[in-house]
C-alpha positions in Angstrom: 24.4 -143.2 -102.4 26.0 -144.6 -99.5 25.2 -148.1 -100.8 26.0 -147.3 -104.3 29.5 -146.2 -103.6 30.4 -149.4 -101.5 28.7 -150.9 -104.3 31.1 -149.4 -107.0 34.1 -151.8 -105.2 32.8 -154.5 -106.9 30.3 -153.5 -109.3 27.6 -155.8 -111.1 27.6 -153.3 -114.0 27.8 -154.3 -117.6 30.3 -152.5 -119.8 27.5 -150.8 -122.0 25.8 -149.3 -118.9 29.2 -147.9 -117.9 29.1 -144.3 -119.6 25.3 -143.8 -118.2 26.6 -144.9 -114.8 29.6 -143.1 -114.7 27.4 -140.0 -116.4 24.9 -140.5 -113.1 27.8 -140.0 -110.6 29.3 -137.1 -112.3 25.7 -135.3 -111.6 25.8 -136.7 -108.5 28.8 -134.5 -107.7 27.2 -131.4 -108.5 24.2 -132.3 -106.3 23.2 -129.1 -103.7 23.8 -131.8 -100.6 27.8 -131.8 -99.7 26.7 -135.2 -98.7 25.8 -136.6 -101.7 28.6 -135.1 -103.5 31.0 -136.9 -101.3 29.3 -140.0 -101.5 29.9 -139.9 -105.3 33.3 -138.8 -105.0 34.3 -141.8 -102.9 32.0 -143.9 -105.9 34.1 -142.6 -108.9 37.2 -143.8 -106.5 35.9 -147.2 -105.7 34.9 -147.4 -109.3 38.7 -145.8 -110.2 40.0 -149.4 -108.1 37.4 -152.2 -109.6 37.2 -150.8 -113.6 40.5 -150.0 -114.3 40.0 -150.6 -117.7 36.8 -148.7 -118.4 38.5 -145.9 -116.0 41.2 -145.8 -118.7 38.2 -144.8 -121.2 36.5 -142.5 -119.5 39.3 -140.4 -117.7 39.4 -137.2 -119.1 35.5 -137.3 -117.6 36.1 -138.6 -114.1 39.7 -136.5 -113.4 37.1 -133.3 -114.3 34.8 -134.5 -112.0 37.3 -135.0 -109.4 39.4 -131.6 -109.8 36.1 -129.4 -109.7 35.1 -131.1 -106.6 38.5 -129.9 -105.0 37.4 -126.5 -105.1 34.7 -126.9 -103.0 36.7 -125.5 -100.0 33.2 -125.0 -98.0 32.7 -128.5 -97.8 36.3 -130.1 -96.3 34.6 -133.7 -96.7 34.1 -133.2 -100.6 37.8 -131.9 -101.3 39.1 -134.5 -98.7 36.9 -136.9 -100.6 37.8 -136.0 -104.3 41.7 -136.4 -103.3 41.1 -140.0 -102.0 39.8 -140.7 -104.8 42.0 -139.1 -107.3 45.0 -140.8 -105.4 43.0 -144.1 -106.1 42.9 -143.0 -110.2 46.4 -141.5 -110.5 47.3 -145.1 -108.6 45.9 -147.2 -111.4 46.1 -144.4 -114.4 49.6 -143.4 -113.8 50.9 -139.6 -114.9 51.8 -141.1 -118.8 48.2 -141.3 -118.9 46.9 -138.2 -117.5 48.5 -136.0 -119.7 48.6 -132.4 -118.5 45.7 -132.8 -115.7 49.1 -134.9 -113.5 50.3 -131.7 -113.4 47.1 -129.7 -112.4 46.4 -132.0 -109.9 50.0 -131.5 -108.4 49.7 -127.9 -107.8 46.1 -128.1 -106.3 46.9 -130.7 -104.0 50.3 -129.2 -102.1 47.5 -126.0 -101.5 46.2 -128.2 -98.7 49.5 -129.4 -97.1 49.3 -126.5 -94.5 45.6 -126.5 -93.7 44.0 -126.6 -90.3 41.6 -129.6 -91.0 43.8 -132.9 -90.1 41.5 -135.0 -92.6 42.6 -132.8 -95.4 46.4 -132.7 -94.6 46.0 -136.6 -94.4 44.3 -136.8 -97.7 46.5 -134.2 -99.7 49.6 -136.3 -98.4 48.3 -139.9 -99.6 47.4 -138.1 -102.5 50.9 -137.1 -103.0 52.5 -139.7 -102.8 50.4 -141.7 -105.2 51.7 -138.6 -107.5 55.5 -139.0 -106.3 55.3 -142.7 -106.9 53.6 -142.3 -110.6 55.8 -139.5 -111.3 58.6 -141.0 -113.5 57.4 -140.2 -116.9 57.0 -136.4 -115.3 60.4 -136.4 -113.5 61.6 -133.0 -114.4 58.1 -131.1 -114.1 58.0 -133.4 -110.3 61.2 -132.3 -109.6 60.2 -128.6 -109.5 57.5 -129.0 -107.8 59.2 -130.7 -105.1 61.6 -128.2 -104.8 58.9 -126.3 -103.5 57.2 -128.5 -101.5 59.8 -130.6 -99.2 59.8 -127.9 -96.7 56.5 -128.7 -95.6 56.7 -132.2 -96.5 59.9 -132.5 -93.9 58.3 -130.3 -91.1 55.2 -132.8 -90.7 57.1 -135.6 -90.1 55.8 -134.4 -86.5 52.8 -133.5 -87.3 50.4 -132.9 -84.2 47.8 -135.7 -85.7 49.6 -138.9 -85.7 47.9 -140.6 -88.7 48.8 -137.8 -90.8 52.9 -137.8 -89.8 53.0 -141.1 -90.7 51.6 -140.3 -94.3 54.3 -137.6 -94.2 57.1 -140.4 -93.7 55.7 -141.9 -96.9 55.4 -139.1 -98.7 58.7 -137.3 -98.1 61.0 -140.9 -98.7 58.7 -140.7 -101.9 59.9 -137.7 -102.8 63.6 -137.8 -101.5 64.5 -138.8 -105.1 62.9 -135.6 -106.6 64.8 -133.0 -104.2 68.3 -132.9 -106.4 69.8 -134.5 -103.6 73.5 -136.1 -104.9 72.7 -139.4 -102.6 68.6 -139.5 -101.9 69.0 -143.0 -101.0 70.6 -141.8 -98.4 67.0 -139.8 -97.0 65.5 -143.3 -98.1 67.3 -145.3 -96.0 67.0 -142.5 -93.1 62.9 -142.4 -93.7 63.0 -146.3 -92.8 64.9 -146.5 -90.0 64.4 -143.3 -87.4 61.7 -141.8 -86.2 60.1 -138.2 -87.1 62.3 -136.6 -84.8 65.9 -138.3 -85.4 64.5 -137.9 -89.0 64.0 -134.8 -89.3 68.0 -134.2 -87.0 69.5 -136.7 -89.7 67.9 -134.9 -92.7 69.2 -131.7 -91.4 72.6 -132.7 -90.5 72.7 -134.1 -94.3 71.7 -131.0 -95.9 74.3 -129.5 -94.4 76.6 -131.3 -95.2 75.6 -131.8 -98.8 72.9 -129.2 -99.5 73.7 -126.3 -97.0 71.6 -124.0 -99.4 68.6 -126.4 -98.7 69.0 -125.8 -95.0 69.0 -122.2 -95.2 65.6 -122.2 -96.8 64.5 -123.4 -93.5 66.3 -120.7 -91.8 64.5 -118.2 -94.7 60.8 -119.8 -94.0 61.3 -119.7 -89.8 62.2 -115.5 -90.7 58.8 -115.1 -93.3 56.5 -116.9 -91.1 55.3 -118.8 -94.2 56.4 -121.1 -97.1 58.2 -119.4 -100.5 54.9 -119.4 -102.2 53.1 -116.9 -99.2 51.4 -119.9 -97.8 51.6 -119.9 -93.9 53.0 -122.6 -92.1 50.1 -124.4 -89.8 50.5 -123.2 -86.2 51.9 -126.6 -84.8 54.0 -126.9 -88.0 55.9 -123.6 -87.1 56.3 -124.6 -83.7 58.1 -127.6 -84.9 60.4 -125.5 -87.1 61.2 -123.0 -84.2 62.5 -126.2 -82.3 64.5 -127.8 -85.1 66.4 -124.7 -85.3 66.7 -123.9 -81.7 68.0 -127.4 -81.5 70.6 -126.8 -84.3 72.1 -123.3 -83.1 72.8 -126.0 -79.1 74.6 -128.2 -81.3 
């Protein structure tokens, strides 16, 4: 399986074996080894990347597949995986495509922002922003969901695990259009030229400025303990938030 899913980058398959192939992997990613299944997951998004046309065919199949697999939370690998992969199909599928599994797919993937597994923080943020990036066709439906979601998107920029604050940076300037902001490119410009820290100072000093009700909600999260919808922040996370605001009231 291994071999077959590096094999999928480039595959020597002809377009009538496709459906039996693609058929093959789907079983594989039921299979009672967590190995296997990841193995196929990372196949159907190698295959996503190489057979963009046949993927266009056989969507509805594979985004099934792919949004089972992410409910497999006792196996980390296969949910971190699955989203890999689905960034890899929403990448060359785009949202016009994926009818109402783009939205799905949205709300299951912010459900891992906060987790305590790095790999799946990391994964769920370069899955997102495959989502922000295709999301023009779903702008209003986007636009909700980030109204939701920038909290956490904004408080790991400092992520504790580097690799995964640095898909954070991408992600939120991805979604700094979607937040109702009345000058994003603003946030954009910000995103490419500070770091996390004098980010996330900047961003706050904007918001109150221009969004002060978008700065209390940080205020209201740092008072619950946990995000608007009940999720709780990830220890470090909160640790971060404590220090933005303890850095805003020496100001």
């Amino acid at each position: 399986m291994a071999f077959f899913a590096e094999l999928m980058k480039e595959p020597p398959i002809e377009k009538r074996n496709i459906p039996k192939t693609l058929r093959v992997l789907a079983e594989k990613a039921h299979h009672r080894s967590s190995t296997i299944r990841q193995l196929a997951a990372r196949a159907l998004g190698n295959a996503a990347g190489s057979m963009p046309v046949e993927m266009q065919k056989h969507r509805r199949q594979v985004v099934q597949v792919l949004q089972q697999s992410l409910e497999d939370t006792a196996c980390p690998e296969v949910v971190a995986e699955s989203m890999l992969a689905l960034a890899e199909l929403v990448r060359v599928l785009q949202a016009v495509n994926l009818g109402s599994a783009f939205e799905d797919i949205v709300q299951s993937t912010k459900m891992f922002f906060e987790s305590e597994v790095e790999y799946l923080r990391y994964s769920a943020l370069r899955l997102y922003s495959v989502l922000a990036s295709s999301a023009s066709s779903k702008r209003s439906f986007f636009a909700r969901e980030v109204a939701e979601t920038w909290v956490s998107l904004f408080l790991h920029l400092r992520d504790p695990d580097s690799a995964v604050a640095s898909m954070c940076k991408i992600t939120f300037q991805l979604c700094a259009p979607f937040m109702g902001l009345s000058r994003p490119q603003e946030i954009t410009s910000l995103c490419k030229r500070l770091g996390a820290e004098e980010l996330q100072d900047a961003v706050c000093s904007y918001l109150a400025r221009y969004a002060p009700s978008m700065l209390e909600r940080l205020h209201t999260v740092a008072r619950r303990g946990c995000l608007e919808n009940g999720q709780r922040l990830h220890t470090s996370t909160f640790e971060i938030l404590a220090d933005i605001l303890a850095r805003r009231r020496r100001e």
